[in-house]
C-alpha positions in Angstrom: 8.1 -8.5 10.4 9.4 -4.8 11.0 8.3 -4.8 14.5 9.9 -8.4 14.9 12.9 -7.1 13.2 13.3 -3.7 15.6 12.8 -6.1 18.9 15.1 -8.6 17.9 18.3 -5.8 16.9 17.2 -4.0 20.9 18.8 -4.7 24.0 15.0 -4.5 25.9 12.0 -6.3 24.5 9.2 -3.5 24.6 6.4 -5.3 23.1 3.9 -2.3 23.6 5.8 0.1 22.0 6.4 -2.1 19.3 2.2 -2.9 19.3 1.8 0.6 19.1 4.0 1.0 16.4 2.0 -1.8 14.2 -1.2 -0.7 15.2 -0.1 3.9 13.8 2.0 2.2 11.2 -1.0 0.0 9.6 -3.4 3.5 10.4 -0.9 5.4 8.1 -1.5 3.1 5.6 -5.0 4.4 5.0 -3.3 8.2 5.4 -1.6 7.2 2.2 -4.0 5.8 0.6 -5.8 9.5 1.5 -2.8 11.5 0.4 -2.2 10.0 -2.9 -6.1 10.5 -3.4 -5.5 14.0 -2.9 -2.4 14.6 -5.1 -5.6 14.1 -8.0 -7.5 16.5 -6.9 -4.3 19.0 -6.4 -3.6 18.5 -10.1 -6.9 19.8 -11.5 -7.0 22.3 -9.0 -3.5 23.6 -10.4 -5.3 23.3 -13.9 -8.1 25.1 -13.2 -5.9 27.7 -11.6 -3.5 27.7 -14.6 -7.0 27.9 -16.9 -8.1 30.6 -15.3 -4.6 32.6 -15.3 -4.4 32.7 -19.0 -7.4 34.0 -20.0 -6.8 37.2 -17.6 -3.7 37.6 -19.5 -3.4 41.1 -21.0 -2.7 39.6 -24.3 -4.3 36.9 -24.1 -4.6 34.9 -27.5 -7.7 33.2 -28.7 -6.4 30.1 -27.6 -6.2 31.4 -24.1 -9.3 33.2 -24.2 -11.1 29.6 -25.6 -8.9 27.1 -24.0 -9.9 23.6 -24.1 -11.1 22.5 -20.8 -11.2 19.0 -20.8 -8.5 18.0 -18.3 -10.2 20.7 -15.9 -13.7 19.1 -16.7 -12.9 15.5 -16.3 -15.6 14.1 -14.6 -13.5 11.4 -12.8 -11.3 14.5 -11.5 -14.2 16.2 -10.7 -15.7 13.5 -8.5 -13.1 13.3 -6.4 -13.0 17.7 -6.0 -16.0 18.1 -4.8 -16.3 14.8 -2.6 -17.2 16.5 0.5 -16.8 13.6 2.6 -13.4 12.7 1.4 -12.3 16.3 1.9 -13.4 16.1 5.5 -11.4 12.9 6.5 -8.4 14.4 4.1 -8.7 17.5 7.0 -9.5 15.2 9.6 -6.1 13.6 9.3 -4.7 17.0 8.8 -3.2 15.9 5.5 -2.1 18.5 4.3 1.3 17.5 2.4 0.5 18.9 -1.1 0.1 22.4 0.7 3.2 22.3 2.1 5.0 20.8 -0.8 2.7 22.0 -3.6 6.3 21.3 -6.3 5.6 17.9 -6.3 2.2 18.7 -7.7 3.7 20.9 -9.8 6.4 18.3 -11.0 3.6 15.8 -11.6 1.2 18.3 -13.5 3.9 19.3 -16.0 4.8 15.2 -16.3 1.2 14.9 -17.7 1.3 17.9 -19.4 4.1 16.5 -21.5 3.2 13.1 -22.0 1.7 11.9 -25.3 -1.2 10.9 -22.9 -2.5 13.9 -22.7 -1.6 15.4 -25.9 -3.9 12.5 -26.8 -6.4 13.3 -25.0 -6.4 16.9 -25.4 -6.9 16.4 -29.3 -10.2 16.5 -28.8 -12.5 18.7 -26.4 -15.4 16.5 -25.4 -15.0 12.9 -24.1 -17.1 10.1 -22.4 -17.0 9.3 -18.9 -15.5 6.2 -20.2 -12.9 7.8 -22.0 -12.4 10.4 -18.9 -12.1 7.2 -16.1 -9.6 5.9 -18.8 -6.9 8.6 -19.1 -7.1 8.9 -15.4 -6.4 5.4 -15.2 -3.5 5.8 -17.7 -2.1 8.7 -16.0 -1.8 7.4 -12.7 -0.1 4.1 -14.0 1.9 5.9 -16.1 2.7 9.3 -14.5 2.1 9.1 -11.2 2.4 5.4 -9.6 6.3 5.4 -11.0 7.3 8.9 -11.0 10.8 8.8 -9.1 10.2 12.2 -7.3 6.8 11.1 -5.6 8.8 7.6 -4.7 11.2 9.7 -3.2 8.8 12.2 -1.1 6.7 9.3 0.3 9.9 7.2 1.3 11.4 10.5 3.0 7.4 11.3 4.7 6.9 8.4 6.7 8.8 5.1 7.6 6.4 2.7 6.6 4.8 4.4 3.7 7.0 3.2 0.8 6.2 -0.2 2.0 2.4 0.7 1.1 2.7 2.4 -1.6 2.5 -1.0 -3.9 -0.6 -2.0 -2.5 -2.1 1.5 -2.2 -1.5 2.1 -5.9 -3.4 -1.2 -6.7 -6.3 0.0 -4.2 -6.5 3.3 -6.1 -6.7 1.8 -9.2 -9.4 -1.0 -8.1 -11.6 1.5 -7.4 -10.9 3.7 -10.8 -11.4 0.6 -12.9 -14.7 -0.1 -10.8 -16.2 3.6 -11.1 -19.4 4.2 -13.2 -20.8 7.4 -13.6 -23.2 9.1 -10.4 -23.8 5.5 -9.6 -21.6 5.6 -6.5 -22.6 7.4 -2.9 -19.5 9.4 -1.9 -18.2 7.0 0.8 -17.1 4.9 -2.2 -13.7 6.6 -2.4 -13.7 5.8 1.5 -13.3 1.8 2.1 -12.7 0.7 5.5 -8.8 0.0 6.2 -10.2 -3.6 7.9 -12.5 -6.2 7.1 -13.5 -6.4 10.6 -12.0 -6.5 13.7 -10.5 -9.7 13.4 -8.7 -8.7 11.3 -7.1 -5.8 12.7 -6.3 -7.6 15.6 -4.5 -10.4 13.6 -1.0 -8.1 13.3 -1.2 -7.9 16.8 -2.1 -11.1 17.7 1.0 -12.2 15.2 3.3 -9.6 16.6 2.3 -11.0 20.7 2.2 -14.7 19.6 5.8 -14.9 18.0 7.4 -12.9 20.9 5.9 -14.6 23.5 6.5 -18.2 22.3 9.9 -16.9 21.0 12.1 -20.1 22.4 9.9 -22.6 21.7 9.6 -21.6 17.7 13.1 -20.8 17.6 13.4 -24.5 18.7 11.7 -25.9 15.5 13.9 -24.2 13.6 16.9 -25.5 15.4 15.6 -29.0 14.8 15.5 -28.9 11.2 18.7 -27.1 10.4 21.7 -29.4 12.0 23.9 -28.4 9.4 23.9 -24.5 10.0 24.8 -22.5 13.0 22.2 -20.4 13.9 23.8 -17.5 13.6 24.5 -18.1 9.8 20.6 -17.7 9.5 19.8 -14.3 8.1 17.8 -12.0 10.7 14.8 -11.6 8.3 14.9 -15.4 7.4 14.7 -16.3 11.4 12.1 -13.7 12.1 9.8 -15.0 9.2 10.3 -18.5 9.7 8.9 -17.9 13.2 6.2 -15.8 12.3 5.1 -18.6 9.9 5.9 -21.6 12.3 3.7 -19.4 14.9 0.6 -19.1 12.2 1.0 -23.0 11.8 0.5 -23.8 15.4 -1.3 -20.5 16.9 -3.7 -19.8 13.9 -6.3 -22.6 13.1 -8.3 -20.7 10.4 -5.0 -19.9 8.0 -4.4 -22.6 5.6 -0.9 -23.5 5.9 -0.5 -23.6 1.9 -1.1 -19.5 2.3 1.8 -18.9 5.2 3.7 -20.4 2.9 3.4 -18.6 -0.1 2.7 -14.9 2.0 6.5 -15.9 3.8 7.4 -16.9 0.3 6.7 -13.9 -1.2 7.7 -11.3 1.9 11.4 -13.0 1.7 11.8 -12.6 -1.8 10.5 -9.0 -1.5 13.3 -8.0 1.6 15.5 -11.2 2.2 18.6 -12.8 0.4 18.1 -14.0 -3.1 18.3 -17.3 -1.9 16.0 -17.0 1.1 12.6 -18.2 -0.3 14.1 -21.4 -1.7 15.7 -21.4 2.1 12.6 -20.8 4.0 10.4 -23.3 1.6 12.6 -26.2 2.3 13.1 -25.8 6.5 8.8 -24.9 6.7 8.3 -28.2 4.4 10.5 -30.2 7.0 8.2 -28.4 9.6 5.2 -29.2 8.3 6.2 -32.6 8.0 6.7 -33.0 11.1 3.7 -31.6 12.3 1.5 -33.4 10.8 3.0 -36.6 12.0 2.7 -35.9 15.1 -0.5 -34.1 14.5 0.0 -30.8 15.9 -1.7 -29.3 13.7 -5.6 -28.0 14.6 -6.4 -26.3 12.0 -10.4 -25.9 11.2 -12.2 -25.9 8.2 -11.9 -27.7 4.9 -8.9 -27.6 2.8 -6.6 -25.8 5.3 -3.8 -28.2 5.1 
């Protein structure tokens, strides 16, 4: 939808930039994903640090000479520090953002230290695994996922990053909520960005398809709105009625009930409020009309 969006406000049509674009921004997804990973193991790294500070202190008290180490030792934090293979694709990618802006870490870290979350958890100094994979859990939805200076970072980092974030938060937390104690080899933390390659190349496939059959889509959407001008359509609203017209006629294997509801969901997410109730009723007309005339192919079962 972006890329649509950038080609369709240009004078030229540069479809290969605009592939490239889809292809790094969709790579920078996982980069995130990477980064976000990473911020966790920053955190008990400034711990450890901060730990190991106060009980060189000259006057160090008996609370910092017998600290209670259980946010240092927690065994879901340590998992991830001394993942050797997701250290070597954090350096691979030459992510190093928490280096560079280490106060973000240092904003978070004193968020946690703060919270009742952790006074909670600190009342006590042993714990489960269970009871570790929880407060990490717990922190990151309630410390980290929202935290307004982190939403601010990753918008100003990369373009397409704060459009991620949503889904990369969810990822994380599948993962968490799925973790069980040395049962998991170290790629676990290290999923494959696509299913296969089919799916990779659907974005692309999308991106080419709409473009290149541009008048012909636009023309279905002429047909079923004789009461507006066309240029009373919103941008966004014309780009993804095309793209979802274009998976209706160019995409056998999507069921057209799901291009509805993605489009759905996409308008109400950057559109006008009214867009999705906009976009329902001209795709219904389309639909309509397409199976009428049976232009529809799609394959398999239930795909209507």
């Amino acid at each position: 939808m972006q890329s649509l969006y950038a080609l369709a406000q240009s004078n030229q049509i540069n479809l290969e930039k605009e592939e490239r674009f889809l292809l790094t921004s969709m790579d920078n997804m996982y980069s995130l994903y990477l980064t976000l990973i990473n911020l966790m193991v920053e955190i008990q790294k400034m711990a450890a640090s901060q730990l190991d500070m106060s009980q060189k202190k000259y006057l160090a008290t008996a609370e910092d000479k017998n600290p209670n180490k259980k946010f240092v030792y927690n065994e879901v934090l340590t998992m991830l520090v001394n993942n050797e293979l997701l250290q070597d694709a954090i350096e691979e990618r030459k992510l190093n953002n928490w280096y560079l802006d280490d106060e973000y870490v240092k904003i978070i870290y004193k968020d946690i230290l703060n919270s009742e979350l952790y006074k909670d958890y600190m009342k006590e100094k042993v714990s489960t695994f269970k009871e570790d994979k929880q407060f990490i859990i717990d922190v990151y939805k309630e410390i980290i996922a929202p935290n307004e200076k982190l939403y601010e970072y990753i918008e100003d980092h990369k373009l397409t990053w704060i459009d991620d974030l949503p889904a990369v938060n969810t990822i994380f937390l599948k993962f968490l909520r799925k973790l069980k104690n040395n049962e998991h080899p170290q790629s676990y933390f290290l999923p494959r960005l696509f299913k296969d390659e089919d799916d990779k190349n659907f974005g692309v496939d999308l991106l080419k398809k709409t473009v290149l059959n541009d008048e012909k889509l636009q023309e279905q959407i002429n047909g079923k709105t004789p009461n507006w001008d066309t240029d009373r359509i919103a941008d966004v609203d014309n780009i993804l009625l095309k793209m979802a017209i274009c998976e209706f006629l160019k995409f056998p294997s999507i069921p057209v009930k799901v291009s509805i509801n993605e489009y759905l969901e996409v308008a109400k997410e950057y559109s006008t409020p009214k867009s999705s109730i906009f976009i329902n009723g001209i795709l219904d007309k389309v639909v309509k009309d397409f199976e009428q005339s049976k232009q529809l192919n799609k394959v398999g079962r239930g795909l209507l």
